[in-house]
N, C-alpha and C positions, 0 to 999 in steps of 0.2 A: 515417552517422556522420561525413561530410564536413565541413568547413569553412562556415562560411556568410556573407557579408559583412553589415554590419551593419544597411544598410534591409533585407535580408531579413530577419534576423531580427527585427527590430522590427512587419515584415510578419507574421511567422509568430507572432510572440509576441500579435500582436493579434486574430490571426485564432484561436490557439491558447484565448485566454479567450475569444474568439465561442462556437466550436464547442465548448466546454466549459459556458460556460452555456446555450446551446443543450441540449446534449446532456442534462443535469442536468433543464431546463425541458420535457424531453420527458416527464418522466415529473410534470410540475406538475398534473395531477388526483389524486394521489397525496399524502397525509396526515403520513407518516414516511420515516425516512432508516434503512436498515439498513447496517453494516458486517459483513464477513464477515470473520475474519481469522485467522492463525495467530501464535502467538509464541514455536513449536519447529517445527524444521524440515518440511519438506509432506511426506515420505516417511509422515509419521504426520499427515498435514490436521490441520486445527484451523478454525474458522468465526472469524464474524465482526458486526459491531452492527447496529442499527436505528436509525432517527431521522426526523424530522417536519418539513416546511421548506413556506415558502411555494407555497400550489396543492399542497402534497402533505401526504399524512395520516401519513405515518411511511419511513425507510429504514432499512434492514439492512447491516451488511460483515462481511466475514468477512477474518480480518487477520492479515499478520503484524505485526512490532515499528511498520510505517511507519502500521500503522494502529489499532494496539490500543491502546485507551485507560485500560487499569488491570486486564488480567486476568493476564497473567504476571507483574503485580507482584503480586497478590493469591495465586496459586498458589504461587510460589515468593520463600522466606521470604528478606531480605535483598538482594533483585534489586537493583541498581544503578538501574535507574529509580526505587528510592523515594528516593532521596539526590539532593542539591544536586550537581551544578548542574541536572540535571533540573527543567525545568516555573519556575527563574528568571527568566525575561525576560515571562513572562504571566500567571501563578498566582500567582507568589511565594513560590512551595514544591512538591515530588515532589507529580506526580497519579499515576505509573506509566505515562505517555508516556515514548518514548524519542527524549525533545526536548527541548527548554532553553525551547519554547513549546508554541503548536498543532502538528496535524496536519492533513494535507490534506484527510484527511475533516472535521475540524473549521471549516475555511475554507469548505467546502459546504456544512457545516450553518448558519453563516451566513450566506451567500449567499443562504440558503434562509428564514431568519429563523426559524430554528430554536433549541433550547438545542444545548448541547453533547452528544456522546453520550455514555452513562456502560457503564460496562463491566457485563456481564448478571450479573458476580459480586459487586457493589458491593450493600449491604444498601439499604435503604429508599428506591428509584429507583421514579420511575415509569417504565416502558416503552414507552407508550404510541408514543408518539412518538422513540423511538429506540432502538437496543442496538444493543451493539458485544458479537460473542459468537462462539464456537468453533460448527462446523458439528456436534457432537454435544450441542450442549446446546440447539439450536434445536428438540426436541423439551419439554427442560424447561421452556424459554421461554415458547413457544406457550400453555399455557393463563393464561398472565398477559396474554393478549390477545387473545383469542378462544375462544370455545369450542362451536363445531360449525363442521361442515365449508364450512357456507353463510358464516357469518360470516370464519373462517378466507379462503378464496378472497377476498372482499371487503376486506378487509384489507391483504392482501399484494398485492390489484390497487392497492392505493393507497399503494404504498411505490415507494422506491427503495433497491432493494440494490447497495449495493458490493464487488461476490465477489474477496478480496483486497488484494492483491496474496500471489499465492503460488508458490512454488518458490527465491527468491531462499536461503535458509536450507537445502537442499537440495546445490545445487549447489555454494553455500560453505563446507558441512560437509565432499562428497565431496572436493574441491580441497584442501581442507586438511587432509586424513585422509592426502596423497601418491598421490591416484589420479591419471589422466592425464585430459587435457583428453577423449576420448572416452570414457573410462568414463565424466564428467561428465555428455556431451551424450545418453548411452544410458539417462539416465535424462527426457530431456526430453518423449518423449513417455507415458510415465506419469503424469508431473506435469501435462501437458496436460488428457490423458484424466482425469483427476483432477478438475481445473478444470471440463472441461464436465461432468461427472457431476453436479458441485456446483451446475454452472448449471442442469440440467436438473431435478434435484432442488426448486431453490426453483419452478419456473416451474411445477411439477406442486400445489405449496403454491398459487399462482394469482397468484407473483408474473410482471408484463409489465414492469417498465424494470427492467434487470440493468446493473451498470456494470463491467466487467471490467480491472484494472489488469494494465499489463505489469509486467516488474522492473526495478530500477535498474540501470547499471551498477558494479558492486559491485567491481568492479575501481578504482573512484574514492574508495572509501572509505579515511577514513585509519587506519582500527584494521586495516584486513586489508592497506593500505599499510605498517603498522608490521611485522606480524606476518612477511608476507611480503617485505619488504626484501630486495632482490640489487643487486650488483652488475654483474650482468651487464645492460645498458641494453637488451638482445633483447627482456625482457619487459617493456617499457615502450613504451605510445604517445607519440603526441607531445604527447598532454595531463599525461603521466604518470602515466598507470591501464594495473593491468597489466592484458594484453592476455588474457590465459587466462581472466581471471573474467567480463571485457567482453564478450568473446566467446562465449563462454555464453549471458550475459543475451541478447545480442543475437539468440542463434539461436533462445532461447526466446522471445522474444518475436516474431519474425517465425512461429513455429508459430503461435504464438496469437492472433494476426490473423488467420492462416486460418481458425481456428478457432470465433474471431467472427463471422464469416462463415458459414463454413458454419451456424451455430445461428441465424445471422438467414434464411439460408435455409429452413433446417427449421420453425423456429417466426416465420413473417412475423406474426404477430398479438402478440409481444413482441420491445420495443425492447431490444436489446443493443448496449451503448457500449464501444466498447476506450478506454482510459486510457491514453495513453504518458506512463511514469514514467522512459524512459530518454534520450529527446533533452533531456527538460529539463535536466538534469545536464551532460550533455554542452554546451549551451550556455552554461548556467553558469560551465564552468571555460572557453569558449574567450571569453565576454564578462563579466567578474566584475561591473565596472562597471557596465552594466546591470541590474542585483540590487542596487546598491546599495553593493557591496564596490569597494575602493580596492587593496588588495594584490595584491603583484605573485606572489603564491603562494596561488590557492587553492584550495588542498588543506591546506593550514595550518588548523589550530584551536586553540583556544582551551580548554588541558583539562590547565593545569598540569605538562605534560608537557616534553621538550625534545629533539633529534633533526629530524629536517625538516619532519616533519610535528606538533610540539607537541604529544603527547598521551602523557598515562599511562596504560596500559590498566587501571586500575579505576576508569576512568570504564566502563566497560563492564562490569565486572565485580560 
């Protein structure tokens, strides 16, 4: 979570889109793009979509909020992702992303030359080539694209799944319920074990490229900046993300490196990719510039709000 000067990161950031389309390209005999994802907290999992990109026949994610593309708006009546300013700046109206555009999975399904994925609860989709769906409905899924076990295995050998990103909802709910930073982290290996279960689970279906995301740091955000506002400068880094939630993410995610690991050891005949979702962030606020942004505050947004960080919380709500 260091510092890093600037040709590094320009270093890193270039090597970063290598080894990501690299990574992605590994699984390019593969048809579709699956997302795996949650969009209530992982103590209760939830999966994630499928989808279809160049050299491959389909991928799947299983997701939270950063990757679900319209199913907890669909579930839940009035969600704030069906309202403006949501899906503004590339739709031109609420898809049920919880973004004002794409998603990161949606930038790999292009990449991929793929369509977009559409969430598994959305009516008159074809499938074929992508879903984005809860890890318990991937059993309803399944016969809308295959149907025996021979086809099935064949199928999901030609996808890429994206199992998550999961626990970040979790660890933000415990934190903010008043529990302490280790009751937090005591649940980090559950949530792990949860993750590989999830990976072991598709790879048994006959999927081989798994793409596994860490979490953000969630201590950067500015709705749980607002929420959680002190005075006290203790719990603040020097990017101004508190340090309790950062720190979480950051232990959970150095497990689950491990953990990617180990299951490329176990299973060396399928490709598993860890995703880091949390130095990007981090480099972001310590290069804004680089991204494109000019302001000298960013952690600042744009959400009709007013306080330091500009934000009303029914933009969330």
């Amino acid at each position: 979570m260091g510092s890093v000067t600037r040709a590094a990161l320009d270093q890193k950031l270039a090597l970063a889109k290598r080894c990501s389309h690299e990574g992605v390209m590994a699984g390019a005999k593969a048809a579709v793009l699956a997302t795996v994802a949650t969009a209530i907290p992982t103590a209760m999992l939830k999966n994630r979509v499928l989808k279809e990109g160049k050299g491959m026949e389909r991928s799947g994610e299983e997701e939270e909020e950063e990757a679900d593309t319209g199913n907890f708006a669909t579930l839940v009546n009035g969600a704030a992702q069906c309202k403006l300013p949501y899906g503004m700046t590339y739709f031109n109206k609420p898809t049920g992303r919880a973004s004002d555009g794409l998603l990161v999975i949606d930038f790999i399904a292009q990449d991929l030359g793929l369509p977009l994925i559409p969430p598994s609860l959305s009516e008159g989709q074809n499938f074929r080539r992508g879903a984005n769906f809860a890890l318990g409905w991937f059993e309803q899924l399944k016969p809308l694209l295959c149907n025996t076990t021979e086809s099935c295995q064949d199928y999901f050998s030609k996808s890429l799944f994206v199992l998550g990103e999961f626990g970040g909802n979790d660890y933000s709910s415990i934190l903010s319920a008043g529990k302490s930073r280790s009751e937090a982290k005591s649940y980090i290996p559950v949530v792990i074990n949860t993750i590989r279960q999830a990976a072991e689970s598709l790879l048994k279906q006959g999927a081989l490229h798994i793409v596994i995301p860490g979490i953000i740091p969630s201590g950067c955000v500015p709705m749980r900046l607002t929420v959680k506002a002190s005075k006290n400068k203790s719990y603040y880094d020097n990017l101004g993300c508190l340090k309790e939630y950062n720190t979480i993410a950051f232990d959970h995610n150095m497990m689950l490196k491990e953990t990617v690991v180990q299951l490329q050891s176990t299973y060396p005949w399928v490709k598993f990719i860890y995703a880091d979702y949390f130095e990007p962030v981090i480099q972001f606020l310590q290069y804004p510039k680089t991204f494109g942004f000019t302001v000298k505050e960013p952690l600042r947004i744009c959400c009709g709000g007013g306080g330091p960080y500009k934000l009303q919380l029914k933009c969330y709500l």
